[in-house]
C-alpha positions, 0 to 999 in steps of 0.5 A, spaced: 384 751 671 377 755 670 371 751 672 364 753 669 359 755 674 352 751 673 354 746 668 352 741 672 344 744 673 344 746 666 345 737 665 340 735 669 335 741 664 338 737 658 338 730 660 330 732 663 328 734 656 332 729 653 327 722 651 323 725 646 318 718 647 315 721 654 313 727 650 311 723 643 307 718 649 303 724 651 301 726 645 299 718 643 295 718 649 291 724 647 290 721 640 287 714 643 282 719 647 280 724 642 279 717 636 275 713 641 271 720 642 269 719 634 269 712 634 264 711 639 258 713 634 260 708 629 262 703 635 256 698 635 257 693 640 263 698 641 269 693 639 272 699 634 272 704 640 276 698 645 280 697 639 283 703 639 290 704 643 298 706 642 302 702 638 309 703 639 313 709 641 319 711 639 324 717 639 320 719 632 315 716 632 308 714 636 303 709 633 296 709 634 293 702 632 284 699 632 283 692 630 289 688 628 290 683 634 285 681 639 281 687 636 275 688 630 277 687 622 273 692 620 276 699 623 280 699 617 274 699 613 269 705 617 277 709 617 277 708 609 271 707 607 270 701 602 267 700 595 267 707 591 269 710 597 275 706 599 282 705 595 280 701 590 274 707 587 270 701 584 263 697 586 263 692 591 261 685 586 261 678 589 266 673 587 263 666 586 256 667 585 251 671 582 248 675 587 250 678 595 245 676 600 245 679 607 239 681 612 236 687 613 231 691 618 225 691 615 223 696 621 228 701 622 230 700 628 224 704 631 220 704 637 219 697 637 227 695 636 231 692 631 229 685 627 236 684 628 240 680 633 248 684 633 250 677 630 246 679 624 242 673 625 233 674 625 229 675 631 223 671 630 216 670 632 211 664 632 218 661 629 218 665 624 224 671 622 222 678 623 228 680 618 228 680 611 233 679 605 236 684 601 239 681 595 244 685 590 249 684 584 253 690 587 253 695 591 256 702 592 260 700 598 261 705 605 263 711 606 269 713 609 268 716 616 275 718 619 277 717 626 284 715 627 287 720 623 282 727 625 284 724 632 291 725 632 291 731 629 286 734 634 291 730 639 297 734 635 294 741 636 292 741 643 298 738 645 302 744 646 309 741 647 313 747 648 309 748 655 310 741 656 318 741 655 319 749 657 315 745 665 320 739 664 326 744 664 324 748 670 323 742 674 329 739 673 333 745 676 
């Protein structure tokens, strides 16, 4: 009977290299850094950038998740876009009355800092609101401003799995 030499340090390589998920994790982790990093200008209260963190990982798969529960039900709105920017390519209009209404800064947001409240509700002075009304049968809608999608690739192109799998294998020696 003839035995073959190193079969048993040549398993311990295999096995070391074997769970695709402790790779496919790494790479998500990088993913969730590099779309918080593109996130952060869009975040106000920074909600959108504490929203976004791994989903699930699988042997093919690795989810990068913002909103959805316990999260912001905006992020799939500044991912998309929304009115002619977003999927449906069409003007936002209301649905139930003649006009929308929202309040705006009549400031700008300047040296004297913003009219508005992160609730989107007035300051007020002498009793009176500081903010205006904006009014409008339509709107264009917002412009898509991609974080998840750029920061997964960025994530994928600095990975460098192969350095990571050949230093797997050489460890397991």
């Amino acid at each position: 009977m003839s035995t073959v030499e190193g079969v048993t340090g040549l398993q311990r390589r295999l096995a070391a290299i074997s769970d695709p998920r402790m790779y496919l994790g790494a790479v998500a982790v990088q993913a969730v850094i590099e779309a918080k990093k593109l996130a952060l200008p869009f975040s106000k209260t920074q909600q959108l950038h504490a929203s976004i963190r791994i989903g699930t990982v699988t042997d093919t798969n690795a989810e990068i998740v913002a909103g959805g529960e316990g999260g912001v039900g905006y992020a799939r709105w500044v991912e998309f876009g929304t009115g002619i920017y977003g999927p449906r390519k069409r003007r936002i209009v209301p649905t139930t009355k003649p006009f929308m209404a929202w309040r705006v800064d009549t400031t700008g947001g300047g040296a004297g800092g913003s009219q508005l409240r992160l609730t989107g509700s007035s300051r007020t002075r002498g009793g009176k609101p500081l903010a205006g009304w904006a009014f409008a049968r339509s709107t264009r809608g917002r412009p898509a401003t991609p974080y998840l999608v750029p920061g997964a690739r960025k994530a994928l192109s600095e990975a460098n799995l192969t350095e990571k799998i050949v230093i797997s294998w050489n460890e397991a020696d």
